[in-house]
N, C-alpha and C positions, 0 to 999 in steps of 0.2 A: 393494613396492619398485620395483617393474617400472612399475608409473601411477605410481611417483612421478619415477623417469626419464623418463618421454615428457613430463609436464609438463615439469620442467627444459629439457628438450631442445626442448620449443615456447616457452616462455621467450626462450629464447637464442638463438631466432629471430626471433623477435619483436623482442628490443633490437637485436639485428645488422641490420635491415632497412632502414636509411639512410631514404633518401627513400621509400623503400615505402610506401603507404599499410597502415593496420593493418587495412582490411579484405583486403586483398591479401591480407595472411600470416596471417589466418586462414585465411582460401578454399584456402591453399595446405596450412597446418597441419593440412585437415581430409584432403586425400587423402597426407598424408607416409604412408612405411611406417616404421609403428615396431617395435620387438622384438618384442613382439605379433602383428603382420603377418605378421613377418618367420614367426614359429615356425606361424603357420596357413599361411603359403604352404610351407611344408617340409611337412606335412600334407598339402596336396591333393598335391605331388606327388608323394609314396610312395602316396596312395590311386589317381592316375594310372598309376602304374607296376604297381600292382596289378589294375589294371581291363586295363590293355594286357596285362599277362602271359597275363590268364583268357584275352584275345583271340587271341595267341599260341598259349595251348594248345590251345583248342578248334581251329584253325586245323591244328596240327598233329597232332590226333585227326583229324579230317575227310582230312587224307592220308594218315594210317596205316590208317583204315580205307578208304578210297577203292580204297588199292593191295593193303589185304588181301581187299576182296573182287574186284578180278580176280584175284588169285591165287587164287582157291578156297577162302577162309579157311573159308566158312561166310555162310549167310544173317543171323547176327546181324550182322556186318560192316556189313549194308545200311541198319539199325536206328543204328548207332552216327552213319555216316557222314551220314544225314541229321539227326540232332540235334547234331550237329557243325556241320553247314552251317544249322540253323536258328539255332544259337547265333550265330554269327557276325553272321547277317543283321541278329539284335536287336542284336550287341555294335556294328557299325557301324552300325545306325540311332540308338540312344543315342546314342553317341559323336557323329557328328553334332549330334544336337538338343542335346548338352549343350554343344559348342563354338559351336554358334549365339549360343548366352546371349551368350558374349561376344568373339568374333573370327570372321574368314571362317576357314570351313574350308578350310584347306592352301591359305589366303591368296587362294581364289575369291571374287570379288565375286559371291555367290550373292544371291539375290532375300530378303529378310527373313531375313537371318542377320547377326553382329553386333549384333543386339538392345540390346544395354545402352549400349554406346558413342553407337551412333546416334539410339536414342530417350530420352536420358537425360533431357532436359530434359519429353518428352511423358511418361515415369514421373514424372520430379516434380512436374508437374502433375495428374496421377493420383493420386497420391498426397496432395496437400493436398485435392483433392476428396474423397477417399475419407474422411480426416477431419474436415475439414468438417461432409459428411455423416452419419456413424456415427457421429461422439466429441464435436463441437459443437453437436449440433443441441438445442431446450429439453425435448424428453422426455425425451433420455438425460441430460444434466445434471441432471434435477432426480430422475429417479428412485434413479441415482447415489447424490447427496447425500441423498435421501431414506430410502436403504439405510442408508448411512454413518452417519445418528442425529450431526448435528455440536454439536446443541443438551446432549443426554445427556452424550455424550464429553469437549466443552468444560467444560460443568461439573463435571462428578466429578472433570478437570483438574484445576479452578482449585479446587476446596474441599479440596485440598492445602495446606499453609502453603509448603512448599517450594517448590511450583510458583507461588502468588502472590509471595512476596518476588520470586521471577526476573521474573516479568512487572512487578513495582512497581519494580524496579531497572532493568529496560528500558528502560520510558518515563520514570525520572528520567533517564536517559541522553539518549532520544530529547528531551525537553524543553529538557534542557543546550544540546544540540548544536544545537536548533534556534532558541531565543532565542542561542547565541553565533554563529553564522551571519547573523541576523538584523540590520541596520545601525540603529544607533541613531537617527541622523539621518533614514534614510528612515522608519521607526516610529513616532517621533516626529510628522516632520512626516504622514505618513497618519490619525494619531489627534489630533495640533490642527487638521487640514482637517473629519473625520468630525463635532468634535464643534463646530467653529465653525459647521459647516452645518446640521447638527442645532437647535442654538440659535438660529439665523437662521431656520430653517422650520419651528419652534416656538413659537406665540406661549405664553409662560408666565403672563400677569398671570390669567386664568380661573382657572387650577391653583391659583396662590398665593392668588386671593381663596378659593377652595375652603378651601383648607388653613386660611389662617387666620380662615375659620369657624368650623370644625372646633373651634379650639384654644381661641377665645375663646367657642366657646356648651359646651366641654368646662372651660374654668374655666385650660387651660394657661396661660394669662398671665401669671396671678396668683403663679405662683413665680416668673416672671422682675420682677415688679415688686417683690415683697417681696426677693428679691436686691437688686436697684437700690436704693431708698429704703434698704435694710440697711449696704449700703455706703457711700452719699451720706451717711447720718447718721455711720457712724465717720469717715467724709473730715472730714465736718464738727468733730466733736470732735478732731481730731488737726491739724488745719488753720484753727482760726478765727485766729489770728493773722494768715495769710495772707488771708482772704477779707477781714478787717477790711483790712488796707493796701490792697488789691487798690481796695475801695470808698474810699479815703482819697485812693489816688494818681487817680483818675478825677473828684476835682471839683473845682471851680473855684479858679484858683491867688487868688480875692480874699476865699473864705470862711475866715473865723479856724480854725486848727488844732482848736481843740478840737469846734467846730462839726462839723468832719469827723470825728473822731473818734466822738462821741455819733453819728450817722448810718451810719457804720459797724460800729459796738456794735450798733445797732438793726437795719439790715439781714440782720446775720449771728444775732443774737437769734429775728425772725421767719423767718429763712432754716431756723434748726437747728427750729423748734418747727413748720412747717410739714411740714419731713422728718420729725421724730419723730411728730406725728399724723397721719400718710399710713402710716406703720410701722405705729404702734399700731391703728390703728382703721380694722378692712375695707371697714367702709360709708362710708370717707372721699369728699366731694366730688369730688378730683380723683381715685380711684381709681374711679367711677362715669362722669368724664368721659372716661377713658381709654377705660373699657369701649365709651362710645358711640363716641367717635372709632377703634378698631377694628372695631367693627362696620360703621362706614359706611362706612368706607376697604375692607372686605371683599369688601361692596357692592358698590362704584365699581369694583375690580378685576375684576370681574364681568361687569360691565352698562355701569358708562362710558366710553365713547368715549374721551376726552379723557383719563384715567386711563391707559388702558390704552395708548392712544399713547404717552403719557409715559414708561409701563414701557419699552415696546421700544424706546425709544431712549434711554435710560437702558443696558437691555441692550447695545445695539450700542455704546455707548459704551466700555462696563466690557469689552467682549468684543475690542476695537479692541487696549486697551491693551496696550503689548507685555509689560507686567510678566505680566496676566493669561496669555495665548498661551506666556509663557516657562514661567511655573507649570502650564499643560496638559502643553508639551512635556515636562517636567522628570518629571510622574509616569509616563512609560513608564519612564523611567530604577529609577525607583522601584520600581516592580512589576518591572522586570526582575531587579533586585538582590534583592528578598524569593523571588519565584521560583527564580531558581537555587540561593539559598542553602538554602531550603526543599527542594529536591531532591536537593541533596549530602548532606543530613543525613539521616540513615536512620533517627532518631527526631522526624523535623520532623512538625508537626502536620501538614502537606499529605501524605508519606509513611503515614504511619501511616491516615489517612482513606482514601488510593486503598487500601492493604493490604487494611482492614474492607470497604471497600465491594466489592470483589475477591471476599472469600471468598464475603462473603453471596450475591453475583451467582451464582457458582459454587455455592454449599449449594442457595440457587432452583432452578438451571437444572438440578441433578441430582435434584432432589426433586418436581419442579413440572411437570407434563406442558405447560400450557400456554406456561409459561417457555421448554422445549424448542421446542414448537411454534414459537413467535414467531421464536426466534432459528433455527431450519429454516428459517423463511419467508425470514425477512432473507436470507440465507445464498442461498437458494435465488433470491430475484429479484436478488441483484447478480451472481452467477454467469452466470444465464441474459440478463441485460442487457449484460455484457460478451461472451460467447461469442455472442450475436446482433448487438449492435453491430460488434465487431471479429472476427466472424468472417473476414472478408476480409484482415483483416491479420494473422490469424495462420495460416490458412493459407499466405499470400503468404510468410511465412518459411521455410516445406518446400516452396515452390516456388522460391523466387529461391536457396537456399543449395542445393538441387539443382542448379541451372542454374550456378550458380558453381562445383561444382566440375568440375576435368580429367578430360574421358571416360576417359581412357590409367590415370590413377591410382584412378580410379571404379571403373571397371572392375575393375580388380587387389584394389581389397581389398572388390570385392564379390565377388570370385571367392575371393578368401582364408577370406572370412567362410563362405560356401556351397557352396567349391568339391568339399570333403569330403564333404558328403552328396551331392551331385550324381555325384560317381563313383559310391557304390553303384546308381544307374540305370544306369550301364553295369555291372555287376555283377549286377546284376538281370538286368537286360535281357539279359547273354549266358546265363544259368542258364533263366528264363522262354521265353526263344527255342528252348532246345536242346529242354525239357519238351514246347513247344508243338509242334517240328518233332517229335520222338518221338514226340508222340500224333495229329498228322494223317497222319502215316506210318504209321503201325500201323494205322488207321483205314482209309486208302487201301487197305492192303494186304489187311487183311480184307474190303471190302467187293470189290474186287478176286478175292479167292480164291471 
């Protein structure tokens, strides 16, 4: 509840900040004192008051016993008094060096004290170097990663059902958003630029003589002409009244009616008995003239010169047109529309295929050493290629968000965060000091005696 009020509350700084720039009121968000703060700063100073007490008391042990041994108390008096005044020496040497961290003591511009305030910016750059060096470098990322097993893990992942639907659900999402992001217009025209250029620095007539080589020394022809001729002859039967007038109305307005008539009987007569034995019979004439006029035209596509010019400008021609160009533009449109629909459906053939193909990746990658391996590898060189590449820039983010923030407020809640353990030094240090003054004093005294 407590993080989710400090959010709120840098929220509402954030919106409240008028003309502020937003990195401003991060920079400023990052040194606020929040409740947080608030309750470690009430910590260090009860652990302060606690360290000043110990210092108090030894303080006044060291005059109790000072004044008890000119009174004659007794030679332990002399014992007490100097591990009293050794304690002190440590409590106010600590004390010291722990206020250096972060302010003059008792407001002295002493020589290298104030530390944090003063050197904050040369700590933040210390500080990106030191990661840099230690946590970016490519031995430690890769042996990291290498510990980690991301190959193993990944897969026994995804050969969950559960954990693949969420990932197939993801990227139907990510797919969504990023074809609906995408402008149709510019898509469009980047994919009628890609493929009119393509087509222009592709000569095709080679290809296509290739192909229909291919089709005509494979026999494929031969369906499409039994088709044709199959058709032509129903055309024919369904149609000679038509093909008769057709020949009727085409001759000469001084031959006698009937005259045209008989001439058109007979044209449409050899017309149908020509298509019917072109149907019926394989080894027909014109079906062997066909064959050669493919063949040579196969040829020509080939090897001719003059063919093959013809084609590409034939090409640039059909590719000019805007019908053609509009029909380019038009199948992004298309694909865009089976795609997303394909995505929202959760039983769409494309769904169901990324799913399968998911687990199995995931069954592999957990079963398969070298599957592991591979994807360690991968894993491993984009890592170590970023963290080499950008290592300057990611450093440079724990250097410049250091340097942005306010030493004043820097300070304070690095003192908030640390300031608690750093008292026990002074706690130590007057315990430690009193121990150490006792036992060189007893030392002194015996060697002395």
């Amino acid at each position: 509840m407590r993080g989710l009020t400090e959010r709120v509350e840098w929220m509402e700084q954030t919106t409240q900040a008028g003309p502020e720039t937003a990195d401003a009121v991060s920079r400023r968000a990052m040194t606020v004192f929040s409740a947080a703060d608030e309750e470690r700063a009430r910590g260090v100073r009860r652990m302060k008051l606690t360290a000043t007490g110990l210092l108090l008391l030894v303080a006044v042990v060291y005059v109790l016993a000072t004044w008890a041994e000119h009174a004659g108390a007794g030679a332990w008096t002399a014992y007490v008094a100097a591990a009293a005044e050794a304690g002190m020496v440590g409590a106010l040497a600590d004390w010291f060096a722990v206020t250096a961290l972060f302010r003059h003591p008792l407001g002295l511009p002493i020589p290298h004290t104030a530390i944090i305030p003063n050197k904050k910016d040369q700590l933040g750059v210390s500080l990106g170097e030191f990661v840099g060096e230690n946590f970016l470098s490519e031995d430690v990322v890769r042996q990291r990663l290498r510990a980690v097993g991301i190959g193993s893990r990944l897969g026994a992942w995804l050969a969950r059902p559960e954990h693949t639907d969420r990932v197939t659900a993801e990227l139907a999402t990510a797919l969504r958003g990023a074809l609906t992001v995408l402008r149709d217009s510019d898509v469009q025209a980047v994919v009628g630029e890609a493929i009119t250029r393509r087509a222009n620095t592709q000569e095709i007539a080679p290809g296509v003589g290739k192909l229909l080589e291919r089709i005509v020394a494979d026999g494929g022809h031969k369906r499409v002409v039994d088709l044709v001729v199959t058709r032509a002859h129903d055309w024919l039967v369904l149609h000679g009244d038509s093909v008769m007038g057709a020949v009727q109305g085409g001759a000469p307005g001084w031959t006698p009616r009937f005259v045209d008539r008989k001439v058109g009987e007979r044209v449409y007569k050899e017309l149908l008995r020509f298509v019917t034995e072109m149907r019926d019979m394989p080894g027909h004439p014109a079906r062997g003239a066909l064959d050669r006029f493919l063949t040579d035209f196969a040829s020509d596509l080939q090897s001719d010169t003059d063919t093959r010019a013809r084609v590409e400008r034939l090409k640039g021609e059909v590719l000019g047109r805007g019908e053609v160009q509009d029909l380019i533009a038009s199948a992004w449109g298309a694909v865009r529309s089976m795609i997303v629909a394909a995505a929202e459906d959760e039983r769409s053939e494309l769904r169901m295929r990324a799913r399968a193909s998911l687990l199995s990746l995931g069954a592999r990658m957990a079963e398969d050493p070298k599957a592991q391996g591979k994807v360690d590898h991968w894993v491993e060189g984009a890592a170590v290629y970023v963290v080499t590449t950008y290592r300057k820039e990611i450093t440079s983010l724990i250097t410049d968000t250091v340097a942005g923030w306010d030493a004043e407020h820097t300070t304070r809640k690095i003192e908030a965060h640390i300031g608690r353990d750093l008292q026990f030094i002074r706690i130590n240090g007057t315990v430690v000091g009193s121990l150490a003054g006792l036992v060189i004093f007893t030392v002194s005294r015996a060697l002395g005696a």
